[in-house]
TORFIZA-370084 format. One line per 10 residues: number of its first residue (from 1); their letters; for each residue x, y, z of C-alpha. Coordinates in steps of 0.25 Angstrom, whole numbers, plus 5000, padded with zeros to 4 digits. Each point is the difference from the previous one (the first is absolute). Layout:
BEGIN
NUM> A> X Y Z; ...
This chain:
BEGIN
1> XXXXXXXXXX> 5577 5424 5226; 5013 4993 5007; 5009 5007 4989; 4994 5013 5003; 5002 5001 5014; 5014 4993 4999; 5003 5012 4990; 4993 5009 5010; 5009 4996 5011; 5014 4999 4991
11> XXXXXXXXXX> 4996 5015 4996; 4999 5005 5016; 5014 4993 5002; 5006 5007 4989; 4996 5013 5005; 5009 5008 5007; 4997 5001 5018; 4997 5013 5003; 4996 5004 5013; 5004 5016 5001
21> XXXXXXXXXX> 5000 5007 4989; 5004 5016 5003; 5000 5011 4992; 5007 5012 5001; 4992 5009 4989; 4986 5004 5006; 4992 4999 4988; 4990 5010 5005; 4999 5011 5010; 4989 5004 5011
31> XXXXXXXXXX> 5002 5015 4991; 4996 4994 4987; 4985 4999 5009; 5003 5013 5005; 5001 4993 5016; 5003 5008 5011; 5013 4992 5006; 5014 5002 5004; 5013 4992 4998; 5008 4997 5015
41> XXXXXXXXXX> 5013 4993 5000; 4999 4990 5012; 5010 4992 5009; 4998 4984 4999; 5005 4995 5015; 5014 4999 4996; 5002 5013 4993; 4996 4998 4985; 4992 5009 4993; 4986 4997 4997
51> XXXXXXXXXX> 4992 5009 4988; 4985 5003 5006; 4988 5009 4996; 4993 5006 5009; 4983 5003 4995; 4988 5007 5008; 4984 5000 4998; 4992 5011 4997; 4997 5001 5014; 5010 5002 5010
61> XXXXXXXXXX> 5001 4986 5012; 5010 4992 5007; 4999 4986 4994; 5010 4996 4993; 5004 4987 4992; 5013 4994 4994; 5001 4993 4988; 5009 4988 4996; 5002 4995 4988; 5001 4986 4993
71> XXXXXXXXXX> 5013 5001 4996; 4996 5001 4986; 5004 5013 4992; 5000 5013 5012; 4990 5007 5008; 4994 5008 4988; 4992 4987 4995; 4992 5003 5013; 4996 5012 4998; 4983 4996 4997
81> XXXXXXXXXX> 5002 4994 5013; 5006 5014 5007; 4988 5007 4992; 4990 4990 5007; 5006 5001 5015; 4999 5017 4997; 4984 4997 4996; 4998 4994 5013; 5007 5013 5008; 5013 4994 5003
91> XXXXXXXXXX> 5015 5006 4998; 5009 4990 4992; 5015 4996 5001; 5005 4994 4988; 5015 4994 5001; 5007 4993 4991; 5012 4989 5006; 5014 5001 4999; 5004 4996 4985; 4986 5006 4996
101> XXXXXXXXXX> 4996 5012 4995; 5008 5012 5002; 5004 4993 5013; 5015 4997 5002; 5006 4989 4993; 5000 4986 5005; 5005 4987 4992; 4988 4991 4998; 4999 4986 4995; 4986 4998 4993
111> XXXXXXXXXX> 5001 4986 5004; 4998 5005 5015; 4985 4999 5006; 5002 5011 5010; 5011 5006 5007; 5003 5001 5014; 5006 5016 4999; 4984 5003 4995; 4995 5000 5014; 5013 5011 5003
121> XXXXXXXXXX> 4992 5007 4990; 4985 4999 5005; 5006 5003 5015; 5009 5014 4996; 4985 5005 4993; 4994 4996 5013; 5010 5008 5008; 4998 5012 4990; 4986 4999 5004; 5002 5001 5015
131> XXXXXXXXXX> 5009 5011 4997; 4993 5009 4992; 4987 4997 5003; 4998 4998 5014; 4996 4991 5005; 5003 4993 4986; 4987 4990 5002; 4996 4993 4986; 4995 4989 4989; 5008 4990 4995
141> XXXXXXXXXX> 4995 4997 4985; 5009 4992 4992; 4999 4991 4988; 5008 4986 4998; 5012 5000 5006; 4996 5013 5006; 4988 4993 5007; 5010 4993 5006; 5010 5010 5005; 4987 5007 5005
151> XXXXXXXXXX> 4995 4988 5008; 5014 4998 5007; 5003 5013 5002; 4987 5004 5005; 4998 4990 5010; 5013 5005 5005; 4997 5014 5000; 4993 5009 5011; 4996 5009 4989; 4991 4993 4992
161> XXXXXXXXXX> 4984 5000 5001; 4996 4991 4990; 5007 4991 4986; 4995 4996 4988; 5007 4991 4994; 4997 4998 4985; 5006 4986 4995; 5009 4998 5013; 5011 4987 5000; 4997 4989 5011
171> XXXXXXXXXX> 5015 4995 5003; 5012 5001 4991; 4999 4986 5002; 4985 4998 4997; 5005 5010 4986; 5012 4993 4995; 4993 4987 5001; 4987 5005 4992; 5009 5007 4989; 5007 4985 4998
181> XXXXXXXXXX> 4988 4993 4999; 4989 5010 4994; 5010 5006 4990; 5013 4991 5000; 5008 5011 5004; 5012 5002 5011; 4999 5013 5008; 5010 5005 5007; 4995 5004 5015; 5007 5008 5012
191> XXXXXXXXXX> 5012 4991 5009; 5002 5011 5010; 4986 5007 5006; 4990 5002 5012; 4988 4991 4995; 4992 5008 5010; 5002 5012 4990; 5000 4993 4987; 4991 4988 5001; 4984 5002 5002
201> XXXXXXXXXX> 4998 4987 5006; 5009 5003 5010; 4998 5014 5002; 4987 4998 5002; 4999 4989 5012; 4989 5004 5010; 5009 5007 5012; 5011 5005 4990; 4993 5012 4994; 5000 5014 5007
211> XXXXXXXXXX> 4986 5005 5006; 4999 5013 4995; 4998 4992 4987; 4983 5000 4999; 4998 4993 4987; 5008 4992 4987; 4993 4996 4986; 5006 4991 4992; 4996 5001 4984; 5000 4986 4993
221> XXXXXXXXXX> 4997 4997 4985; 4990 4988 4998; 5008 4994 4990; 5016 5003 5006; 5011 4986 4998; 5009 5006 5012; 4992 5005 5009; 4986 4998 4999; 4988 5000 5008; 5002 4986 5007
231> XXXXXXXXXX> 5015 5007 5004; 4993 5012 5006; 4993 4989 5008; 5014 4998 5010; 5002 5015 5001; 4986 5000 5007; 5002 4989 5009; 5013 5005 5005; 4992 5015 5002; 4987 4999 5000
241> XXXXXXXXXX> 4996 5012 5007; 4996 5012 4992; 5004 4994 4988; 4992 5003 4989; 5002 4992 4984; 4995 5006 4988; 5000 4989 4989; 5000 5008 4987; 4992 4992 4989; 5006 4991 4988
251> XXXXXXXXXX> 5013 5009 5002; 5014 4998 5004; 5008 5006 5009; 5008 5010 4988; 4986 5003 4996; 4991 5004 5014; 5000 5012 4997; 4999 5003 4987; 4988 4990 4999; 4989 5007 5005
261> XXXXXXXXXX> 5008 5013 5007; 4985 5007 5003; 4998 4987 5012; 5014 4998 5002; 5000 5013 5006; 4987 5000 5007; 5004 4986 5006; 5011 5009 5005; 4993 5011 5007; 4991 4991 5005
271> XXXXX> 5011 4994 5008; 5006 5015 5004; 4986 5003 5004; 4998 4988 5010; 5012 4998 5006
């Protein structure tokens, strides 16, 4: 038993860190399942260009979510998930960051957890909502890396109604640390950033968030090594009010939704229904 998990652990440090992983190549489109949608070019705050697509419901409303992804591959692995929001009667904003996608070009080190240049990216989408669809009032759902952009962001933002936050980060100091001792590798985090905008625990201390905010889930796996459901535990005691936790059943974080997507997303639109 002791050789096995020696040669368990000699295997996860001979594999390669890889924390953002983008693709530029959209492996499938919402036109291959004959969706209604509309591709955008959108500013980041400091003038790059963002790829977006644009969908609408059967019936015509107001609500509105944005999407933000894990950093893994491009916005089209998302798009069961834009098909679920459109289900429950929402328009969907699918955007892909800088680097991503069809999104201009930006040098990216896999090593990296996050970068700070992601929150420019969530911010200019929020700007393009107030802009074109006034008053530009939304839902942050974002996944990984995503849940934490939406966390920081959306605390920060007079825009946003509610988040849910699939798999969110605590700190980039809590993350780094876990990565070293649950999987023997060294991430590169952020040196320059507002931890307000990019780390939850921060983000999310009771007097920081803005009012207009009436509710957050946070979705956790049972069985997540970085950040599980004993983690989640901090967020709450730092925000406990109308914070709502969905722990998703002997799954992980990379798997929440793919584990039972029927009550993943009825936990979800139980939450939009309450708050």
């Amino acid at each position: 038993m002791k050789n096995i998990q020696l040669l368990m652990l000699a295997m996860m440090a001979a594999m390669p860190v890889v924390a953002l992983n983008p693709s530029k190549e959209y492996a499938t489109l919402p036109s291959d399942y004959g969706m209604d949608y509309k591709e955008v070019t959108i500013l980041a705050t400091d003038g790059l260009k963002l790829n977006a697509w644009i969908f609408k419901p059967m019936s015509e409303t107001k609500k509105f979510v944005v999407i933000s992804d894990d950093g893994n591959g491009n916005m089209a692995d998302n798009i069961e998930i834009v098909a679920q929001f459109l289900s429950a009667g929402y328009n969907v904003l699918s955007y892909d960051y800088r680097g991503y996608g069809k999104s201009d070009s930006f040098n990216i080190n896999q090593k990296f957890f996050i970068y700070p240049q992601f929150v420019k990216d969530l911010q200019g989408v929020l700007d393009y909502m107030r802009k074109t669809y006034s008053p530009g009032m939304c839902e942050l759902y974002g996944i990984g890396i995503g849940a934490g952009l939406s966390i920081g962001v959306g605390c920060n933002s007079t825009q946003v109604r509610r988040i849910i936050a699939d798999g969110p980060y605590l700190s980039f100091e809590d993350t780094k640390n876990k990565y070293q001792e649950k999987r023997q590798q060294q991430m590169m985090m952020p040196l320059a950033y507002d931890k307000n905008y990019m780390e939850p625990l921060y983000a999310l201390q009771d007097g920081k968030t803005q009012d207009n905010l009436s509710g957050i889930m946070i979705i956790v796996g049972q069985n997540d090594d970085l950040a599980g459901p004993e983690d989640i535990k901090q967020l709450q005691k730092v925000h406990s009010k109308n914070l709502v936790v969905y722990t998703v059943p002997g799954s992980t974080n990379e798997k929440n939704f793919e584990s039972n997507k029927n009550a993943y997303f009825d936990q979800v639109k139980k939450f939009l229904n309450s708050h």
